[in-house]
Backbone as CSV, one residue per row, in Angstrom:
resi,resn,N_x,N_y,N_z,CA_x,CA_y,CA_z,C_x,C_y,C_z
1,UNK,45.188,-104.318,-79.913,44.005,-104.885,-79.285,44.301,-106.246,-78.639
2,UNK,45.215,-107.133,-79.522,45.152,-108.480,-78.535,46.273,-108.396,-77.724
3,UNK,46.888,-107.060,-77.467,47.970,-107.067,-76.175,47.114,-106.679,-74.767
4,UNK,46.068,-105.477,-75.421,44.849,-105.279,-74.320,44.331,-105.766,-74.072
5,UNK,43.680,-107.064,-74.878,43.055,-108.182,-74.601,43.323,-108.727,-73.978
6,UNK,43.928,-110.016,-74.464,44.475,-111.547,-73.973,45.250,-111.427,-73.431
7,UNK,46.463,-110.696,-73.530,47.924,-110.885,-73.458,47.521,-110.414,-71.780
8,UNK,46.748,-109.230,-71.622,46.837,-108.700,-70.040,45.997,-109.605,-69.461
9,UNK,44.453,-110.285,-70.219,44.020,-111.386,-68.948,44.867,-112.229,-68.535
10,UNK,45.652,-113.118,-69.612,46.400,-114.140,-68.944,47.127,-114.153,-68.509
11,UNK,47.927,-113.052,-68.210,48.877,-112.250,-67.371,48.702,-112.693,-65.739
12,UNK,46.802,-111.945,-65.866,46.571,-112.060,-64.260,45.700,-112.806,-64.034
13,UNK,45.776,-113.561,-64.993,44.918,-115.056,-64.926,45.114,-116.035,-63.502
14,UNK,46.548,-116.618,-63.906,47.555,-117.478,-62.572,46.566,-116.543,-61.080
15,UNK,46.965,-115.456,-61.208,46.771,-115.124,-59.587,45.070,-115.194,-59.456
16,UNK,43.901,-114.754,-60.233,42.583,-115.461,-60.175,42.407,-116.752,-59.468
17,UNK,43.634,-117.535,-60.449,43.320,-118.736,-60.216,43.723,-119.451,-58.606
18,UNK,45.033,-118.599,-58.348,45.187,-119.528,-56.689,44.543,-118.729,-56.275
19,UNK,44.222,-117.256,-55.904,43.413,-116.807,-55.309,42.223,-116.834,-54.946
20,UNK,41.572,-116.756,-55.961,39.984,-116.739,-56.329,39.380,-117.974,-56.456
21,UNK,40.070,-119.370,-56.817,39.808,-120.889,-57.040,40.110,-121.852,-55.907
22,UNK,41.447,-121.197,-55.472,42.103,-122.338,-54.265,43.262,-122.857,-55.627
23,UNK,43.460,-122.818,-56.696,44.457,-123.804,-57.238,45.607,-123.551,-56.801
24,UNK,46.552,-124.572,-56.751,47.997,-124.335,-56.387,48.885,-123.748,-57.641
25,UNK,49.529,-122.687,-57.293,50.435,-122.350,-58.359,50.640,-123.019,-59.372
26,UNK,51.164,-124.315,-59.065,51.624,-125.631,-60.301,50.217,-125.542,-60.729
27,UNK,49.608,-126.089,-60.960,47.848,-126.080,-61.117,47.415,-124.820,-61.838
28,UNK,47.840,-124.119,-61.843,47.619,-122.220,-62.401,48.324,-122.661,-63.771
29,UNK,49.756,-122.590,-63.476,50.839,-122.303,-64.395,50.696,-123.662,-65.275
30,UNK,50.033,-124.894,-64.634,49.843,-126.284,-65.755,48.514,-125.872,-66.692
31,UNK,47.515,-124.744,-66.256,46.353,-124.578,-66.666,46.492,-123.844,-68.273
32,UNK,47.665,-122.544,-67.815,47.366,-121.886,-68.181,48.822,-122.159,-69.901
33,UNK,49.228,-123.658,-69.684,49.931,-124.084,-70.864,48.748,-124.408,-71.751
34,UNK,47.561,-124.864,-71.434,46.859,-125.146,-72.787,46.259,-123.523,-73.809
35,UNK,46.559,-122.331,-72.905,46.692,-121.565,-74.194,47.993,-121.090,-74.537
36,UNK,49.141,-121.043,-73.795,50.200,-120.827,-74.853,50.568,-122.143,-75.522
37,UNK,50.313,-123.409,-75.270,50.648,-124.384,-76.423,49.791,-124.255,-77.529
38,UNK,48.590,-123.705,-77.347,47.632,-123.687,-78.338,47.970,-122.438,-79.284
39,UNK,48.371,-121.264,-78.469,49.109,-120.435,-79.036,49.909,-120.777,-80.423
40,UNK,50.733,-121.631,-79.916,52.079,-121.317,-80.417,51.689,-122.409,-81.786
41,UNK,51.153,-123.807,-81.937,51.039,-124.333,-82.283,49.703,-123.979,-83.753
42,UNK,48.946,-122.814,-83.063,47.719,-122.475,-84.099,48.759,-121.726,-84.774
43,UNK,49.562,-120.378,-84.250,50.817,-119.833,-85.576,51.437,-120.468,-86.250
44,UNK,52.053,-121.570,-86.098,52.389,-122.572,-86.348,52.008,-123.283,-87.833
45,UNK,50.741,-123.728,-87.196,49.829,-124.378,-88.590,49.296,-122.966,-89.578
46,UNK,49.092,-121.501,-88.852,48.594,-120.819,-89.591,49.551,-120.379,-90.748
47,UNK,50.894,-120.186,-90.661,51.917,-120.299,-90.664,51.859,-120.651,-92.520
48,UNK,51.073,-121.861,-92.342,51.286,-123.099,-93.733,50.784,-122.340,-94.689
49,UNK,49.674,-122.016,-94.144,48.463,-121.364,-95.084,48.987,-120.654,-96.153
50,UNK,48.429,-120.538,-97.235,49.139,-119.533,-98.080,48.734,-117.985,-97.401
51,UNK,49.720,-116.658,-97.958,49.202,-115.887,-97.078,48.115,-114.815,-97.520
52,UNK,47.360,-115.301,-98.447,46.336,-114.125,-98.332,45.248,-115.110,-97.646
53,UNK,45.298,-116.342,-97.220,44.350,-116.579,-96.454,44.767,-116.254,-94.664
54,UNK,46.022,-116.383,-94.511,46.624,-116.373,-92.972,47.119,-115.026,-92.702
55,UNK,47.038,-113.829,-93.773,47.220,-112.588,-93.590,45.629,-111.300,-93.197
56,UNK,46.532,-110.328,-93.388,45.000,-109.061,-93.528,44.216,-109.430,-92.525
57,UNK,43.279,-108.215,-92.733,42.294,-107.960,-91.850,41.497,-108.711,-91.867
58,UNK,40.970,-109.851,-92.309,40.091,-111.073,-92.645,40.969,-111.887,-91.467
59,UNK,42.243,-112.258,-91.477,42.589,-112.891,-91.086,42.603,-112.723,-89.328
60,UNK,43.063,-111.166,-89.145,43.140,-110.835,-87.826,41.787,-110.625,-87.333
61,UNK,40.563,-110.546,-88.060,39.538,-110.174,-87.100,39.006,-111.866,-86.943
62,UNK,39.819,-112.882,-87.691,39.040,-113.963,-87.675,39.398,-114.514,-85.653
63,UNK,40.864,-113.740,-85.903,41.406,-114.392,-84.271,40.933,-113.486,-83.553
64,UNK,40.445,-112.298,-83.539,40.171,-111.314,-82.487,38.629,-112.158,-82.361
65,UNK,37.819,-112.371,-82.937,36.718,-113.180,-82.930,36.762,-114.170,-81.898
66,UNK,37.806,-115.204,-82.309,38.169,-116.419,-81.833,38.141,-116.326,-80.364
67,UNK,39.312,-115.486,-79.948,39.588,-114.578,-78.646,38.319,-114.475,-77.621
68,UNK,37.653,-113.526,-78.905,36.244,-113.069,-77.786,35.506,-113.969,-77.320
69,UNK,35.678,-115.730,-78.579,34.209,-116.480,-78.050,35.096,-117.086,-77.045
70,UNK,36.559,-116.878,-76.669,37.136,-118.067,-76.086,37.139,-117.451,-74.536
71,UNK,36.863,-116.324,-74.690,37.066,-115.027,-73.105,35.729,-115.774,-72.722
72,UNK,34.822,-115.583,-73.251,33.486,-115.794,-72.851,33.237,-117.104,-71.346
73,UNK,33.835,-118.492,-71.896,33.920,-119.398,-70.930,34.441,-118.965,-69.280
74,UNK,35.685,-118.006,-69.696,36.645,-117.359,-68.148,35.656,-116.131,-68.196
75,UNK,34.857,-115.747,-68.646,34.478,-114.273,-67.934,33.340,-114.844,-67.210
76,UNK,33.054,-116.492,-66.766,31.984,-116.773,-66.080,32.704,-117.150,-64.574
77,UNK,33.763,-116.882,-64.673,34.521,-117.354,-63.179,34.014,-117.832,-62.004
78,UNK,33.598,-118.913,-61.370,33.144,-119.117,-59.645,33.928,-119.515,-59.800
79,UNK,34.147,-119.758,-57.932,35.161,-120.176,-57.074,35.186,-121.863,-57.453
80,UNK,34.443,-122.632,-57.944,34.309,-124.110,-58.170,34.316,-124.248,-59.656
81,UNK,34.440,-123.320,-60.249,34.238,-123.424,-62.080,35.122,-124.348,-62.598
82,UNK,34.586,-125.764,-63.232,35.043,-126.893,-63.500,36.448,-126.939,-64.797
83,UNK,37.559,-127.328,-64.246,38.562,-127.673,-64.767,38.390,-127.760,-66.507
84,UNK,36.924,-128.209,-66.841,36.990,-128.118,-68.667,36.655,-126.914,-69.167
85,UNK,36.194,-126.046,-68.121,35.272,-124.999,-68.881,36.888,-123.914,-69.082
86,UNK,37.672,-123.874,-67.912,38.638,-123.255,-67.833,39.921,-123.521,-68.982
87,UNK,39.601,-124.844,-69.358,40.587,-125.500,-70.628,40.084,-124.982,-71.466
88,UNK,38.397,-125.416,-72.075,37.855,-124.924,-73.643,38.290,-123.287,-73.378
89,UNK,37.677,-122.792,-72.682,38.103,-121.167,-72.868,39.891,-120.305,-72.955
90,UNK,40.726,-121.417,-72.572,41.837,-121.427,-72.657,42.024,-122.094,-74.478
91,UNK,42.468,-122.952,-74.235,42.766,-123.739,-75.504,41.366,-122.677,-77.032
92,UNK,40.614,-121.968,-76.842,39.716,-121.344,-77.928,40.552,-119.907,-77.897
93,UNK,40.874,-119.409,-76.883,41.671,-117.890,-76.502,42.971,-118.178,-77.630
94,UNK,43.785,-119.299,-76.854,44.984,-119.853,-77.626,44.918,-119.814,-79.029
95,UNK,44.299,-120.300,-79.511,43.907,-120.804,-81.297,43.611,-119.396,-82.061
96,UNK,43.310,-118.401,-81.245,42.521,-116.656,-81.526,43.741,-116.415,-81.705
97,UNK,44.429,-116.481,-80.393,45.884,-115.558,-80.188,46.562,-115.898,-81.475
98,UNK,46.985,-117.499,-81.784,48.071,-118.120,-82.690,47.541,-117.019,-84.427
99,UNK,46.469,-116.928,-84.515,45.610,-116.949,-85.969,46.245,-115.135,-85.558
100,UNK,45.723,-114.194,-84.435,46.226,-112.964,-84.753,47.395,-112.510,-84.836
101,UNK,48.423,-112.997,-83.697,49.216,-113.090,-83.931,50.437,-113.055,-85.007
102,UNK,49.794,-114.431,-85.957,50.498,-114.461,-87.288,49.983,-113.292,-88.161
103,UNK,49.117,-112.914,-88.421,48.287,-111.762,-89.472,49.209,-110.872,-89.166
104,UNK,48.874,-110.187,-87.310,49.486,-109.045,-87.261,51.103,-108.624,-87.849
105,UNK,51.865,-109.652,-86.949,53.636,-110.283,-87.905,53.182,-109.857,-89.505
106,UNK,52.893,-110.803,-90.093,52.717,-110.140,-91.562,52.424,-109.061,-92.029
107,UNK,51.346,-109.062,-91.502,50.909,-107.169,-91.788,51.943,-106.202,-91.494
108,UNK,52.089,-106.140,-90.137,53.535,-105.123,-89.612,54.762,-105.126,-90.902
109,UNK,55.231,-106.013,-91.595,56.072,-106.245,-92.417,55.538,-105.858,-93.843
110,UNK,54.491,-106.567,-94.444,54.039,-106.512,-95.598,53.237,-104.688,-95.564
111,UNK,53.171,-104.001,-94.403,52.190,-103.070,-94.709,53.417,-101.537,-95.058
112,UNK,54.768,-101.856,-94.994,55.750,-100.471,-95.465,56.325,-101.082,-96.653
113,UNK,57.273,-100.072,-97.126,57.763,-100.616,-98.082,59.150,-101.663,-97.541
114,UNK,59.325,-102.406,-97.987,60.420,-103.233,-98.099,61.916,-103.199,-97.260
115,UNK,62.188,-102.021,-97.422,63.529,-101.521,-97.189,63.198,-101.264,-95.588
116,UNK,61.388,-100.937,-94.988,61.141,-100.847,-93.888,60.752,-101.465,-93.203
117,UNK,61.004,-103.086,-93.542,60.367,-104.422,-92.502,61.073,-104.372,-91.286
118,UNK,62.094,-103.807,-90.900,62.200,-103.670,-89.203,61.900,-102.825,-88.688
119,UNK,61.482,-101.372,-89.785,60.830,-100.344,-88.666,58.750,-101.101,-88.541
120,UNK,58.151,-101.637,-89.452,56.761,-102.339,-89.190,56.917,-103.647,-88.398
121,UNK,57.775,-104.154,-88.114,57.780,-105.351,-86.915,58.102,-104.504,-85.778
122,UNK,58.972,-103.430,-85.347,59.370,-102.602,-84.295,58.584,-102.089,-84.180
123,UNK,57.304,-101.465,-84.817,55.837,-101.011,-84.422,55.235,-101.426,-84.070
124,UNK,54.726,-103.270,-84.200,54.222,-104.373,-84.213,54.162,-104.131,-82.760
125,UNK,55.584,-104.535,-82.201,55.835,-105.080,-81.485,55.828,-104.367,-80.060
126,UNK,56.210,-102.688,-80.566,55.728,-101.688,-79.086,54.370,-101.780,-79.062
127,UNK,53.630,-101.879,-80.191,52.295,-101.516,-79.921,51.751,-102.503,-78.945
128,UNK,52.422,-103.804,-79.578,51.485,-104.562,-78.523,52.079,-104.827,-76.867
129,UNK,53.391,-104.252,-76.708,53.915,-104.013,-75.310,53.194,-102.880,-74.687
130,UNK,52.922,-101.761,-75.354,52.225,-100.692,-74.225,50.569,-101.072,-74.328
131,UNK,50.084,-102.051,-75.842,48.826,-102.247,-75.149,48.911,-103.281,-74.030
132,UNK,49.697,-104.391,-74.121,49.709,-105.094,-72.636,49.869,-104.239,-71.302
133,UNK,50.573,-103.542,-71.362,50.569,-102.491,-70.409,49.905,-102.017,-69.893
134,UNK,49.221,-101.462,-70.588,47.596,-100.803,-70.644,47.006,-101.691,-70.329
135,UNK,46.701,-102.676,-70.833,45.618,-103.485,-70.672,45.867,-104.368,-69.072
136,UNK,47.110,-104.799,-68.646,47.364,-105.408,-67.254,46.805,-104.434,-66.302
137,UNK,47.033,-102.587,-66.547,46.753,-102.267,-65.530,45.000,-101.874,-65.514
138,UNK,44.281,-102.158,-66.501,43.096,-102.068,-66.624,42.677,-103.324,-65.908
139,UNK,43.142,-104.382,-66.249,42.844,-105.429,-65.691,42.712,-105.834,-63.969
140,UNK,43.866,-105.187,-63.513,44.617,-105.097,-62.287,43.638,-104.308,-61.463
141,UNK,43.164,-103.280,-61.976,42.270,-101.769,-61.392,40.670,-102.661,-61.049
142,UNK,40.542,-103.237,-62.136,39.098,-104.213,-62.109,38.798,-104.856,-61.243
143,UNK,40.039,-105.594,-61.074,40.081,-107.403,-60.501,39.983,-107.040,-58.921
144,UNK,40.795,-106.191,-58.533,40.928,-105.601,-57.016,40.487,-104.736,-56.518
145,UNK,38.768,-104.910,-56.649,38.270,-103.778,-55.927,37.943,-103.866,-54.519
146,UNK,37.975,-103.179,-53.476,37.630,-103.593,-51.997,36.527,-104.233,-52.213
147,UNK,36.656,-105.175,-50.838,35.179,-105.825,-50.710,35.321,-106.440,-49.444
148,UNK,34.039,-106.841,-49.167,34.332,-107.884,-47.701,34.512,-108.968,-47.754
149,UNK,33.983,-109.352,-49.011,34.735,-110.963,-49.215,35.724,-110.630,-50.910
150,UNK,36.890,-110.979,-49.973,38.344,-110.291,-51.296,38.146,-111.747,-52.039
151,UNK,37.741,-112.319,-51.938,37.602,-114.011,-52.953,36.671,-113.598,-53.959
152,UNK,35.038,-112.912,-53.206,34.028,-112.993,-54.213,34.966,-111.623,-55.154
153,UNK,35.121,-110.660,-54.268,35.447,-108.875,-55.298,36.648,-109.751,-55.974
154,UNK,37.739,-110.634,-55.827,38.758,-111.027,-56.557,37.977,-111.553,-57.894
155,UNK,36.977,-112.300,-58.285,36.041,-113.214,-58.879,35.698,-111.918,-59.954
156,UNK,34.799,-111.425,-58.954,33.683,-110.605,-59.901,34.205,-109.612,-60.608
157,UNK,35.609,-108.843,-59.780,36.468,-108.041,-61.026,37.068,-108.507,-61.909
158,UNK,37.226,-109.738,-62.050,37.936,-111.025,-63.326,36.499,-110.910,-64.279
159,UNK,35.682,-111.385,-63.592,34.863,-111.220,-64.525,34.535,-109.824,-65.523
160,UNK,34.342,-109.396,-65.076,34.210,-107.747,-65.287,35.175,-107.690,-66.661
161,UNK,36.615,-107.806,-65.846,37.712,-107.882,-66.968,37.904,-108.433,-67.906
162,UNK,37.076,-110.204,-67.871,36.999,-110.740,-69.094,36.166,-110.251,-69.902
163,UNK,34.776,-109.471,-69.895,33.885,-109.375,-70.697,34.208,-108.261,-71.203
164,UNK,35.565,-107.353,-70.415,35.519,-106.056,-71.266,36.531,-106.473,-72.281
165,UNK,37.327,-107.537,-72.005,38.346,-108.188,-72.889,37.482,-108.643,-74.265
166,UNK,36.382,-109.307,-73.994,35.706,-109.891,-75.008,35.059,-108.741,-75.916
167,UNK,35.158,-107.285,-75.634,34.045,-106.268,-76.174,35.271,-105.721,-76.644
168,UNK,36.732,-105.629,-76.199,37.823,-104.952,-76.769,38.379,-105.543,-78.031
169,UNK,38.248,-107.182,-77.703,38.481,-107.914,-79.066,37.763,-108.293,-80.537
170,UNK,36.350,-107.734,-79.743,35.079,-107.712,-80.729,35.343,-106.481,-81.755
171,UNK,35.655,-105.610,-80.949,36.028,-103.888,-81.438,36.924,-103.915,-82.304
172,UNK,38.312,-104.544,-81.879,39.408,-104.558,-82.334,39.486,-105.395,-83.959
173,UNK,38.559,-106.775,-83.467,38.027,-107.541,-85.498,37.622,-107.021,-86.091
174,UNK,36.837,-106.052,-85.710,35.548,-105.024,-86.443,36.794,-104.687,-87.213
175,UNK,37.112,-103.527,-86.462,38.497,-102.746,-86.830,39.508,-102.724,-87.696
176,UNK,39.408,-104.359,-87.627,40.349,-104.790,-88.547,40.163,-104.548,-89.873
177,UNK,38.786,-105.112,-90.337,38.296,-105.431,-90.950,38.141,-104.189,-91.836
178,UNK,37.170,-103.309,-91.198,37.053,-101.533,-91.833,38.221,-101.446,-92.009
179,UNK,39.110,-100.869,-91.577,40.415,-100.145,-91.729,41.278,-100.906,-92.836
180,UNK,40.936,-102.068,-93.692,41.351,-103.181,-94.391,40.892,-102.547,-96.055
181,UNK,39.254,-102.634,-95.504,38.873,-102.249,-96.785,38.441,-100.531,-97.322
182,UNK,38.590,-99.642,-96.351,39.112,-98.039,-96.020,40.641,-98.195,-96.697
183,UNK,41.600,-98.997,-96.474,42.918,-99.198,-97.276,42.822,-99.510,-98.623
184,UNK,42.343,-100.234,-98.699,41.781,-100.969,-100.334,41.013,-99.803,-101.141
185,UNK,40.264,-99.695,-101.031,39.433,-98.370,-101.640,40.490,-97.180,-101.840
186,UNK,41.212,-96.967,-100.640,42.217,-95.689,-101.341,43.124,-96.100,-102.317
187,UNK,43.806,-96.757,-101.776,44.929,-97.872,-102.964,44.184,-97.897,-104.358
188,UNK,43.237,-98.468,-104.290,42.247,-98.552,-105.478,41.956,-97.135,-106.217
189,UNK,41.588,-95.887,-105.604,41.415,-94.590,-105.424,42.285,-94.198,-107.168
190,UNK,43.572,-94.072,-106.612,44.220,-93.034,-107.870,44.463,-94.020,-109.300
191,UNK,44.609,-95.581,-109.493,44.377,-96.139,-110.374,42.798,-95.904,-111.179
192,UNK,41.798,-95.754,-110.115,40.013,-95.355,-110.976,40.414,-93.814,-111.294
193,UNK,40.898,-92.908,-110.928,41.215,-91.882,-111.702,42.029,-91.773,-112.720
194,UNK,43.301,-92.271,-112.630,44.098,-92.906,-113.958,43.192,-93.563,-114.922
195,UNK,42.585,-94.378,-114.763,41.575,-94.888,-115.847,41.046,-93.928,-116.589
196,UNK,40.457,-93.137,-115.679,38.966,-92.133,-115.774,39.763,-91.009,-117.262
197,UNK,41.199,-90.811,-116.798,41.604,-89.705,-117.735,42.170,-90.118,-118.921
């Protein structure tokens, strides 16, 4: 979910931005450091945490959350949309990404047995390459629809794309979350019958 998400808006974020804004490349690519520094820096600190608070499905739907409120600011895109609104929604995306990010890493590892922590990081890690995949060209299909003014249709398919970003990442916490405690309950499952006999 956050390769379909985030990973594909900010992908085609930069070109929104000189396109659809007027910013100059440098100006795109300086914009678009306050969410990978925020990125890197929220894994980072999440990192510290002990890990049943910075792990699991608690943890990943807390950033898929994060994500969605941080899409929200960029899925309002005009052509004049002020330099802070484009940071908070950057730098809030960033802090989502860093928090899922780390969960997912753990999980992928902590969720086989032992002997199989490079085949659950090698799952991790396609999954979230073909959902970027997926998700750039969903993004891509959106953003560029004909129009007579290719600035406003450049705009309004960003938009489009952010809010479905924000409903994919909403989906995806949910998700987390069920499928967390659907795990727990079975795990739990043959120990309440062991008891029982």
């Amino acid at each position: 979910m956050a390769g379909a998400g985030i990973v594909a808006l900010v992908s085609f974020l930069s070109t929104v931005l000189e396109r659809g804004t007027g910013r100059s490349g440098l100006a795109a690519a300086t914009l678009l450091l306050a969410w990978s520094v925020t990125s890197v820096v929220t894994a980072v600190l999440t990192r510290c945490l002990p890990a049943r608070l910075s792990a699991g499905g608690g943890a990943l739907c807390v950033g898929l959350v994060v994500i969605a409120v941080g899409l929200v600011p960029l899925a309002l895109l005009t052509r004049d949309l002020p330099t802070w609104q484009l940071l908070l929604g950057l730098h809030v995306t960033g802090a989502g990404t860093g928090i899922a990010n780390t969960a997912l890493g753990r999980e992928a590892v902590a969720s086989v047995p032992s002997d199989f922590a490079g085949v659950g990081s090698g799952i991790n890690n396609t999954s979230r390459y073909v959902g970027a995949a997926i998700g750039v060209t969903v993004v891509t299909v959106l953003a560029l629809q004909p129009s007579t003014d290719p600035i406003a249709g450049l705009i309004a398919g960003w938009n489009t794309a952010a809010w479905l970003g924000v409903v994919v990442s909403m989906i995806g916490g949910i998700a987390a979350v069920a499928l967390e405690r659907a795990d727990r309950r079975w795990q739990d499952r043959p120990t309440t019958a062991a008891h029982q006999a």
